[in-house]
N, CA, C and O atoms as a GROMACS GRO file, in nm:
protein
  384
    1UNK      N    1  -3.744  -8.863   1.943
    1UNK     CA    2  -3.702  -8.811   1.816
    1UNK      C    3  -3.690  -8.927   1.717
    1UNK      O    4  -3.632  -9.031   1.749
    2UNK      N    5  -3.746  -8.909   1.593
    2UNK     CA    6  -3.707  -8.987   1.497
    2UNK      C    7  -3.637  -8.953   1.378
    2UNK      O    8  -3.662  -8.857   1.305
    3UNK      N    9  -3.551  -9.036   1.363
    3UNK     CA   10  -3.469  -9.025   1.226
    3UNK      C   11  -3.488  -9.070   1.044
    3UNK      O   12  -3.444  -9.024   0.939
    4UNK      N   13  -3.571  -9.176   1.076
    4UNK     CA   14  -3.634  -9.218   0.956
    4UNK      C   15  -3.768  -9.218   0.956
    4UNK      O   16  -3.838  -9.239   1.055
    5UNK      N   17  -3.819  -9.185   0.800
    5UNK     CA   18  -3.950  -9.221   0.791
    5UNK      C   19  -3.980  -9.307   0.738
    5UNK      O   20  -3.919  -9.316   0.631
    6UNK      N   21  -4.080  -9.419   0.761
    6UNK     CA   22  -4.094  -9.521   0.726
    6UNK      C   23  -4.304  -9.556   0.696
    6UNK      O   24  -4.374  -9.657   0.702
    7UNK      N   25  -4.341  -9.374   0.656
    7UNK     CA   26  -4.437  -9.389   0.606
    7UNK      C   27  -4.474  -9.286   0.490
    7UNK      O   28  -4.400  -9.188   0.477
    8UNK      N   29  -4.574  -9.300   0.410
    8UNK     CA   30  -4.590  -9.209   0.323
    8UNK      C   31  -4.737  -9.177   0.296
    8UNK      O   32  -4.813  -9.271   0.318
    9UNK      N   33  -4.799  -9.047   0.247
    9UNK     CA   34  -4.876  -8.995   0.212
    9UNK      C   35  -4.997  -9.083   0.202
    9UNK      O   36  -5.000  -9.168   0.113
   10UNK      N   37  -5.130  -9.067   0.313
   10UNK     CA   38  -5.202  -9.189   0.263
   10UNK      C   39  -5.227  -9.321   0.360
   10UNK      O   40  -5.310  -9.412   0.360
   11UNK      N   41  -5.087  -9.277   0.460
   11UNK     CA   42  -5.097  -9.446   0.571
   11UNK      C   43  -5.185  -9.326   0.721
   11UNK      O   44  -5.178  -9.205   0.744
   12UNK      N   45  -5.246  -9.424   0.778
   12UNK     CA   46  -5.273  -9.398   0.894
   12UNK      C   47  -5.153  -9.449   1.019
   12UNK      O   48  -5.116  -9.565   1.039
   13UNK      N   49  -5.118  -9.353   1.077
   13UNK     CA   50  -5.028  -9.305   1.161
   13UNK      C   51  -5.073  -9.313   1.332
   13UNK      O   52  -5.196  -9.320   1.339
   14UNK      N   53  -5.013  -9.314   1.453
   14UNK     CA   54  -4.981  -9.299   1.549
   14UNK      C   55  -4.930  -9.227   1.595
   14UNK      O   56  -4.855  -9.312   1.642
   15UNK      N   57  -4.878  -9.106   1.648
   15UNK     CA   58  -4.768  -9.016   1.678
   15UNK      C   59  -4.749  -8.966   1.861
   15UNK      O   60  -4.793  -8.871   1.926
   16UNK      N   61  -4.666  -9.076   1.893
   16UNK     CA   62  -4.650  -9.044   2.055
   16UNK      C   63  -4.593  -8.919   2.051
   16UNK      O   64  -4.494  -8.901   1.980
   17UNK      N   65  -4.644  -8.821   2.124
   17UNK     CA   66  -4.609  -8.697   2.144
   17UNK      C   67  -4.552  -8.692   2.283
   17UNK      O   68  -4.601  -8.777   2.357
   18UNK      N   69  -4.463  -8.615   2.336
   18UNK     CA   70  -4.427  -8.583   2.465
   18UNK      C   71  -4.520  -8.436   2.530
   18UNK      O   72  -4.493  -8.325   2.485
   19UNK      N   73  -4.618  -8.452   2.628
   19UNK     CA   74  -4.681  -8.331   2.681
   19UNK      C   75  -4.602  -8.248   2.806
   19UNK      O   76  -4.660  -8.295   2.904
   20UNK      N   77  -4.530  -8.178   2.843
   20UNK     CA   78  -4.493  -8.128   2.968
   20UNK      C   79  -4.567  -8.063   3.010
   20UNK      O   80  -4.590  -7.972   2.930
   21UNK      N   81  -4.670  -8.047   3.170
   21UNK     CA   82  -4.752  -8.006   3.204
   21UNK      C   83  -4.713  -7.956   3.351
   21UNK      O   84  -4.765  -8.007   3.449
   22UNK      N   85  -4.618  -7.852   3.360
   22UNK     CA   86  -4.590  -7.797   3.514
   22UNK      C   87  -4.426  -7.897   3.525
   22UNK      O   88  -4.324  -7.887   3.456
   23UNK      N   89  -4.459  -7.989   3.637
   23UNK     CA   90  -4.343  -8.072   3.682
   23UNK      C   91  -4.342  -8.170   3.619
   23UNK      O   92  -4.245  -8.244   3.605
   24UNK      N   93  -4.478  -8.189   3.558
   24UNK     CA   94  -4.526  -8.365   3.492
   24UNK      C   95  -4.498  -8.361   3.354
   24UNK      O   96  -4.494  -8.260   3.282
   25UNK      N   97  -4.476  -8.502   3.315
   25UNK     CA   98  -4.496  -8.514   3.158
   25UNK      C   99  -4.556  -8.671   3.162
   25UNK      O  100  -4.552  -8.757   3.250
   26UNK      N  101  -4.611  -8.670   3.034
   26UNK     CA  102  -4.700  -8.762   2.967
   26UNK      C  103  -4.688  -8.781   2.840
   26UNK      O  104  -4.678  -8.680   2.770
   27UNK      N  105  -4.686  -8.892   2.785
   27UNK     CA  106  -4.706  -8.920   2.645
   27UNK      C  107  -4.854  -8.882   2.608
   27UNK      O  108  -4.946  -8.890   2.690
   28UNK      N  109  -4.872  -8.835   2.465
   28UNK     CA  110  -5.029  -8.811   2.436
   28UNK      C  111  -5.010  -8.864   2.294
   28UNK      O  112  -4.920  -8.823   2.219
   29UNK      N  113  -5.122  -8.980   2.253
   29UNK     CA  114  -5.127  -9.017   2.099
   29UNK      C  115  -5.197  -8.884   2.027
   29UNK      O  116  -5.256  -8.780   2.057
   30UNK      N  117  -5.152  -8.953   1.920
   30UNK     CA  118  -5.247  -8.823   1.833
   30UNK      C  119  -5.275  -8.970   1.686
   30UNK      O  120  -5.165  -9.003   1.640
   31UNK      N  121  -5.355  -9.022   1.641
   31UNK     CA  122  -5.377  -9.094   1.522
   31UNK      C  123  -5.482  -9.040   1.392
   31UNK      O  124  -5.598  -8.999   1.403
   32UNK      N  125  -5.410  -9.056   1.282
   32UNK     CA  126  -5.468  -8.997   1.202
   32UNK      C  127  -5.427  -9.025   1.051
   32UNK      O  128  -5.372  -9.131   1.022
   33UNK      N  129  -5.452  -8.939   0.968
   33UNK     CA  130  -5.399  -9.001   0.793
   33UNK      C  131  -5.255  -8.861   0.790
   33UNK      O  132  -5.251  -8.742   0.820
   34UNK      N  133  -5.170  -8.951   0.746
   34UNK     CA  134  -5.102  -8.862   0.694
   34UNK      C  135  -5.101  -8.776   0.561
   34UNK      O  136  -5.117  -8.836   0.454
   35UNK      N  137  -5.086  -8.665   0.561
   35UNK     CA  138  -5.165  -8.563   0.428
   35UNK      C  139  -5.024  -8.506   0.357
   35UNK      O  140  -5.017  -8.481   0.237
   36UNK      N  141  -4.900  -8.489   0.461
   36UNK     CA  142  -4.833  -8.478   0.331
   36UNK      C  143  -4.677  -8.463   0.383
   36UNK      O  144  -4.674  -8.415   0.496
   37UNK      N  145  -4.592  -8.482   0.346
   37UNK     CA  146  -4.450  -8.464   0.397
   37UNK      C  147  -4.377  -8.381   0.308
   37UNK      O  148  -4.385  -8.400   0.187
   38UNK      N  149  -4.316  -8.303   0.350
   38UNK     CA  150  -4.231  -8.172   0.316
   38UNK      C  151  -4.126  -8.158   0.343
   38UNK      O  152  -4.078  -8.204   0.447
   39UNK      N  153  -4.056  -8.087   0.251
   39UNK     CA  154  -3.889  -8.041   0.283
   39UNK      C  155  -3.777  -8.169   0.279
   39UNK      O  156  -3.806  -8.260   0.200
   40UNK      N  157  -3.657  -8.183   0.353
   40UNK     CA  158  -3.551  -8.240   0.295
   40UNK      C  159  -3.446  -8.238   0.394
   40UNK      O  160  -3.428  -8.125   0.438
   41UNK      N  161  -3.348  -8.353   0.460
   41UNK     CA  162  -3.290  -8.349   0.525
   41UNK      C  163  -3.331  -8.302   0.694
   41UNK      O  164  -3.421  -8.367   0.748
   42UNK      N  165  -3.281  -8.219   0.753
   42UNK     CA  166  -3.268  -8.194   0.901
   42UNK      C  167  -3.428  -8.117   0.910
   42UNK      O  168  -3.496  -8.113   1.012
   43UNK      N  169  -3.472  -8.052   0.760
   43UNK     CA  170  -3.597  -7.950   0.764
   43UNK      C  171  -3.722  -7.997   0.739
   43UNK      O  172  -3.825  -7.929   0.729
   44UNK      N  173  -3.708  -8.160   0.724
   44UNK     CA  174  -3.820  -8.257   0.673
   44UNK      C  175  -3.980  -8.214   0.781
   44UNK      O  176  -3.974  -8.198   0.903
   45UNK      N  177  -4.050  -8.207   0.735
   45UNK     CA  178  -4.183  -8.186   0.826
   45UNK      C  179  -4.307  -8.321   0.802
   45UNK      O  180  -4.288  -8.418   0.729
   46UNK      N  181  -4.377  -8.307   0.847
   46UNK     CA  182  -4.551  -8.418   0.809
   46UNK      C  183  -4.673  -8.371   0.879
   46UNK      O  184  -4.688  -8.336   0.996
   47UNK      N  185  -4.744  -8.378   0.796
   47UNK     CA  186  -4.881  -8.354   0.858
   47UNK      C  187  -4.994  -8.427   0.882
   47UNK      O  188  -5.048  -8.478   0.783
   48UNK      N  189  -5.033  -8.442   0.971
   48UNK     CA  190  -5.139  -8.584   1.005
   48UNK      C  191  -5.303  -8.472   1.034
   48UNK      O  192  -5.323  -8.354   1.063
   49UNK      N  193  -5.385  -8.588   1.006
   49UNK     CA  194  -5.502  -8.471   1.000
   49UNK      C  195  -5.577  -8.584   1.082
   49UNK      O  196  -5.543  -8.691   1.032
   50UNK      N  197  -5.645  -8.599   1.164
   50UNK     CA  198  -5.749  -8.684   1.244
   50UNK      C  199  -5.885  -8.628   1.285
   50UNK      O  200  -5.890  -8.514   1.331
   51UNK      N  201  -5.982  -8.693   1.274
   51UNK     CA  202  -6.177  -8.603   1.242
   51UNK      C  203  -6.156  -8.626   1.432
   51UNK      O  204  -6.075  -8.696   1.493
   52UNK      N  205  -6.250  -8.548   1.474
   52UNK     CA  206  -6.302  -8.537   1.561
   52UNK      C  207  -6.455  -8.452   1.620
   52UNK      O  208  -6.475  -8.347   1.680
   53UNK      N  209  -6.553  -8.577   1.557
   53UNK     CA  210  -6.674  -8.560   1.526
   53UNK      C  211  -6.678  -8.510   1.405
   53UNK      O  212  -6.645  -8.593   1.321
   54UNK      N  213  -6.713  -8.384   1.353
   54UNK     CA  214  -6.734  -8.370   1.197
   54UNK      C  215  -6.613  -8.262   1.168
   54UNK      O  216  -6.613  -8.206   1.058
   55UNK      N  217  -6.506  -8.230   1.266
   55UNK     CA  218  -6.433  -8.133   1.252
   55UNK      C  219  -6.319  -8.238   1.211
   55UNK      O  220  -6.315  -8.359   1.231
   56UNK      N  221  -6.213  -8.137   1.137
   56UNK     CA  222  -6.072  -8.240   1.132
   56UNK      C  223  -5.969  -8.144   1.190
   56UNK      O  224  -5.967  -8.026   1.154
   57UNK      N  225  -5.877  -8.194   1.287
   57UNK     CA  226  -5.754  -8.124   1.339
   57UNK      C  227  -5.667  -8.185   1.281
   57UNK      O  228  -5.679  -8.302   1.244
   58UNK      N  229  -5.557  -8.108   1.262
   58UNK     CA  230  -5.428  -8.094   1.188
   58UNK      C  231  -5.313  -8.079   1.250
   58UNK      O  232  -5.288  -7.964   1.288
   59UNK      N  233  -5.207  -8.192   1.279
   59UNK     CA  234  -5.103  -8.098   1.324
   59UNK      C  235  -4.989  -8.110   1.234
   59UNK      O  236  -4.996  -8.176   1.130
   60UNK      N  237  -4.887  -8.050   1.270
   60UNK     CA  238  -4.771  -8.023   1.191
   60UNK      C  239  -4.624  -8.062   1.272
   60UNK      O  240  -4.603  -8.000   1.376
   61UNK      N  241  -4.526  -8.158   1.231
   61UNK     CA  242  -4.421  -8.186   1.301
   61UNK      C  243  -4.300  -8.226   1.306
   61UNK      O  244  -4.295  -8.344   1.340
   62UNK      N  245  -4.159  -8.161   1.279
   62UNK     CA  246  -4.056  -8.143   1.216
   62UNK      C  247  -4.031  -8.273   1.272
   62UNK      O  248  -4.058  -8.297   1.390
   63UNK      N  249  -3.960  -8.395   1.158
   63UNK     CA  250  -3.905  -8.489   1.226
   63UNK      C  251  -3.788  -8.479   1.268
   63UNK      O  252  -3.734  -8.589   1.273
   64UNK      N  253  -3.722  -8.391   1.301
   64UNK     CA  254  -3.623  -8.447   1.423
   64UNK      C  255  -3.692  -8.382   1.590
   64UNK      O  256  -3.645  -8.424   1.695
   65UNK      N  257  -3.755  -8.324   1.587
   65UNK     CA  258  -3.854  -8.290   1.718
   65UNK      C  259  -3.751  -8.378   1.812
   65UNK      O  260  -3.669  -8.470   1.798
   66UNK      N  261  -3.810  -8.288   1.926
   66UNK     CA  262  -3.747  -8.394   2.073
   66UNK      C  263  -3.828  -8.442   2.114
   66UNK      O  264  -3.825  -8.553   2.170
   67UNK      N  265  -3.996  -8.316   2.087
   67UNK     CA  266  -4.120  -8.404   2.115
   67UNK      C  267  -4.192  -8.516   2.057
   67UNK      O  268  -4.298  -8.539   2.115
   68UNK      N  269  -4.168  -8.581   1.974
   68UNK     CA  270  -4.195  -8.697   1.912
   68UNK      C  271  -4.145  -8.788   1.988
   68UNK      O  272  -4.024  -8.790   1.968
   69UNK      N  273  -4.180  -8.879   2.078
   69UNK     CA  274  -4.156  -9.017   2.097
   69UNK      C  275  -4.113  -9.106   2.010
   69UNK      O  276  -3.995  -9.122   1.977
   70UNK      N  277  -4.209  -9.166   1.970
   70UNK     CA  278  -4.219  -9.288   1.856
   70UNK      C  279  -4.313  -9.199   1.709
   70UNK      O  280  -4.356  -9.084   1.707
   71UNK      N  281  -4.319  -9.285   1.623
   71UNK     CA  282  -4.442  -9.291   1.513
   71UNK      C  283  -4.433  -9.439   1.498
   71UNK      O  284  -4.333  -9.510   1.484
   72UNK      N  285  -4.640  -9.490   1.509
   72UNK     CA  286  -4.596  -9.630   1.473
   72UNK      C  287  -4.687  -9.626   1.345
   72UNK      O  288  -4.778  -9.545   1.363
   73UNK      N  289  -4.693  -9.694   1.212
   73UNK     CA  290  -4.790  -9.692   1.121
   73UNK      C  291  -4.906  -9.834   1.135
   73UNK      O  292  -4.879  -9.953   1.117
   74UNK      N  293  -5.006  -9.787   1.163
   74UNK     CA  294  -5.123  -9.828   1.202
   74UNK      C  295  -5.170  -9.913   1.074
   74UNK      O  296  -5.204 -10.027   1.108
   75UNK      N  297  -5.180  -9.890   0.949
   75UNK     CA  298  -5.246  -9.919   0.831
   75UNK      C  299  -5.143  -9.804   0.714
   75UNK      O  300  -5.107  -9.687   0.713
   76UNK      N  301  -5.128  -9.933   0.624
   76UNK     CA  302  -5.097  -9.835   0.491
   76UNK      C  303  -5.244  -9.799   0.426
   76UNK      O  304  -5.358  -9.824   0.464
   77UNK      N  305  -5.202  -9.745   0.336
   77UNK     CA  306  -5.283  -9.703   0.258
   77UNK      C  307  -5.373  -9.802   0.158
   77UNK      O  308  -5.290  -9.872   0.100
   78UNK      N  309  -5.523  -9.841   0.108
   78UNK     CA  310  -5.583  -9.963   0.085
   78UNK      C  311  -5.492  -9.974  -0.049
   78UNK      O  312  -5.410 -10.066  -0.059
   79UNK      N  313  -5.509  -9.883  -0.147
   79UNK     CA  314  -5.461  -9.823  -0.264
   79UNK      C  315  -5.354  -9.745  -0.280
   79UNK      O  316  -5.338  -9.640  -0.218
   80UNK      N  317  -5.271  -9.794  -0.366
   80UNK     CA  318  -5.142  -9.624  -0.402
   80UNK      C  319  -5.234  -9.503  -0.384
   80UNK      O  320  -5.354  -9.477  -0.389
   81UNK      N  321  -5.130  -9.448  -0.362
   81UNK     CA  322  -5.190  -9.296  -0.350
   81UNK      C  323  -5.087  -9.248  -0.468
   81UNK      O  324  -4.977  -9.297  -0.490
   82UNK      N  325  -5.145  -9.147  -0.536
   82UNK     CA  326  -5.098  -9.086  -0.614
   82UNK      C  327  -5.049  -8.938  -0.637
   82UNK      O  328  -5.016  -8.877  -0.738
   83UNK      N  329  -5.059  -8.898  -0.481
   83UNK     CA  330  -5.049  -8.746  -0.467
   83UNK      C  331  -4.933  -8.757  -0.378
   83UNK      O  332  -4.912  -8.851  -0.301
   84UNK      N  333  -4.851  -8.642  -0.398
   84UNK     CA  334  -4.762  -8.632  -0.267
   84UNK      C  335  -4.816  -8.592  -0.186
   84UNK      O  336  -4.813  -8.635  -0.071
   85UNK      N  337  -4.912  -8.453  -0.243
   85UNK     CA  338  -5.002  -8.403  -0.071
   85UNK      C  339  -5.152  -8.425  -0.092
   85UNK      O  340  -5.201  -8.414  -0.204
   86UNK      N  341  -5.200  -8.445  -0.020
   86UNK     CA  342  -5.344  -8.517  -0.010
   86UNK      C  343  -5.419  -8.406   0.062
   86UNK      O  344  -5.478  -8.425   0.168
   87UNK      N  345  -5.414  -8.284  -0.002
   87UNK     CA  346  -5.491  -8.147   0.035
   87UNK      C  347  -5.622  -8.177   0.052
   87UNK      O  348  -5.672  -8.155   0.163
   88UNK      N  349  -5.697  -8.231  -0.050
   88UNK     CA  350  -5.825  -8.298  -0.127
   88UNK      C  351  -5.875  -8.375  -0.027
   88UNK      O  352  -5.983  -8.408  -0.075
   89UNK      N  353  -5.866  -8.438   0.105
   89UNK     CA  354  -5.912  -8.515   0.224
   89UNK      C  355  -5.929  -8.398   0.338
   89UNK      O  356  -5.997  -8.413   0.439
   90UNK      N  357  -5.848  -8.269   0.300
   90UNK     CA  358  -5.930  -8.171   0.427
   90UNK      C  359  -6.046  -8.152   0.438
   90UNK      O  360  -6.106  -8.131   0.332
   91UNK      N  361  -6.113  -8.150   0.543
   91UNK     CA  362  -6.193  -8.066   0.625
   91UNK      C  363  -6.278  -7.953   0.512
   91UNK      O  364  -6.284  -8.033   0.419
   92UNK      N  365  -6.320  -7.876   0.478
   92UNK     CA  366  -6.377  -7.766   0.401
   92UNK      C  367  -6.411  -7.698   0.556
   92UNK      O  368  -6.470  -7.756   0.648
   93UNK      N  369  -6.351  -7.537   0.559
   93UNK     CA  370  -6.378  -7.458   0.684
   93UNK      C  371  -6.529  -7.448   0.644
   93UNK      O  372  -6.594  -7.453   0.540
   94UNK      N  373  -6.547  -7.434   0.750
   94UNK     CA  374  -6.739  -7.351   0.754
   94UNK      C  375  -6.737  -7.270   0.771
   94UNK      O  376  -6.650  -7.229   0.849
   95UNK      N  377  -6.855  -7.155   0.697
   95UNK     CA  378  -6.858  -7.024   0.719
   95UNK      C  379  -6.967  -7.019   0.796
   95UNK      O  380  -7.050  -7.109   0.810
   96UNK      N  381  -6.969  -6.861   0.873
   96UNK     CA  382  -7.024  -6.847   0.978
   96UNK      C  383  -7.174  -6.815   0.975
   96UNK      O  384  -7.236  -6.800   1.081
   0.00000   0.00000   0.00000
């Protein structure tokens, strides 16, 4: 669980996740850009988006989680960013 954030909109991220799988557990990274942080106090959320091949996955993750390990920040951002949410770096769905 983490209590502070110590990145913003724009940095590339790390996010040790906790997996429970039956009896087992494992840490699983997930790295990616962060796209946008939300809410306030205990309800704070972030969203990290990472390509995988030409697709981009998204996840979503309340920071006080129990499943969060760590977050480490990999790279800030080259440039300010000027958006709080960085919608504009998604993915475009494909139609069928």
């Amino acid at each position: 669980m983490i209590t502070t954030i110590n990145f913003v909109p724009g940095d590339t991220v790390r996010v040790h996740q906790k997996i429970q799988e039956g009896d087992k557990s494992r840490i699983q990274v997930f790295e990616g850009v962060v796209l946008a942080i939300r809410g306030r106090d205990e309800n704070k959320s972030f969203t990290v988006q990472k390509m995988v091949g030409e697709i981009g996955v998204e996840r979503i993750w309340q920071i006080n989680s129990p499943l969060i390990e760590k977050v480490d920040v990999k790279a800030h951002a080259k440039r300010r960013v000027r958006r709080a949410k960085l919608y504009n770096l998604q993915v475009p769905k494909s139609r069928p």
